[in-house]
N, C-alpha and C positions, 0 to 999 in steps of 0.2 A: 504494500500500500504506500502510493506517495502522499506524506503530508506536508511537508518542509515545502511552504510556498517560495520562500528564498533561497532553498537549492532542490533543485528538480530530482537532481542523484542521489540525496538521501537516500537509504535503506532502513523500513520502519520492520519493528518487527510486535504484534501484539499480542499479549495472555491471554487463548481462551479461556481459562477461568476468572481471572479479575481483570484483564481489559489494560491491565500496564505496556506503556510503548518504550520500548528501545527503538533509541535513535540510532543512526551510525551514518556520516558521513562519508564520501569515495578517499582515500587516504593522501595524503599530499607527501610527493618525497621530497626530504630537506627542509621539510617543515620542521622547523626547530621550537621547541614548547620551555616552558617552563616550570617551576614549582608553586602552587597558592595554598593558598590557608585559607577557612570559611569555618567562622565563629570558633575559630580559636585550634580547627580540626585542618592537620594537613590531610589536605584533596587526594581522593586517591578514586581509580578507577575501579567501578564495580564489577567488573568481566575480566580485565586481565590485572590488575591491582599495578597498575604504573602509575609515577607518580607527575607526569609531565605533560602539561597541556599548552594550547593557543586559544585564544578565547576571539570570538567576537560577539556582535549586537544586535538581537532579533527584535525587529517590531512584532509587539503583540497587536497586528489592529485587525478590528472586527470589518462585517462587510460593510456594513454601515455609516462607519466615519472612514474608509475608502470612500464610498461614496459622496461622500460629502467634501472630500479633499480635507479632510482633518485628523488622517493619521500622525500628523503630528501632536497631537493632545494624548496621543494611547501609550501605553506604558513598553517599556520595553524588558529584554529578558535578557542573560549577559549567558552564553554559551560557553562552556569547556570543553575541545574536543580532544582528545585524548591523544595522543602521538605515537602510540603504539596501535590501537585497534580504532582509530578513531571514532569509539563511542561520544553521541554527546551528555552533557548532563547540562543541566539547565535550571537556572536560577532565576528569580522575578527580583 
């Protein structure tokens, strides 16, 4: 299933028992990551436990302030994607 409106190649994968989505991004070589911290806890990967990410900045906008041309009022969500299996994880 593609959900990732900001990258088409994402690969989603979802629980048929509870409905959880793993992300995972097409891997980029050379992509150099680094280490972060989140409330006090170094970041670590849930599938392959690496500790080294790149982040970037996804708009959360709904279709309705698209349509209004005021995605810029919508929040955004700060991404982590992994540098080994590029899982994402996702923060608001």
């Amino acid at each position: 299933m593609k959900m990732d409106w900001t990258n088409p190649n994402a690969d989603n994968y979802i629980c048929a028992n509870c409905a959880h989505v793993l992300w995972f991004m097409q891997t980029i070589d050379n992509k150099t990551g680094q280490e972060f911290e989140i409330a006090g806890y170094k970041l670590s990967c849930q599938i392959c436990h690496n500790t080294h990410f790149w982040t970037r900045e996804t708009l959360m906008s709904g279709k309705g302030a698209t349509f209004m041309g005021m995605d810029w009022a919508e929040l955004t969500a700060v991404n982590y994607i992994c540098t080994q299996c590029a899982h994402i994880l996702w923060f608001a």
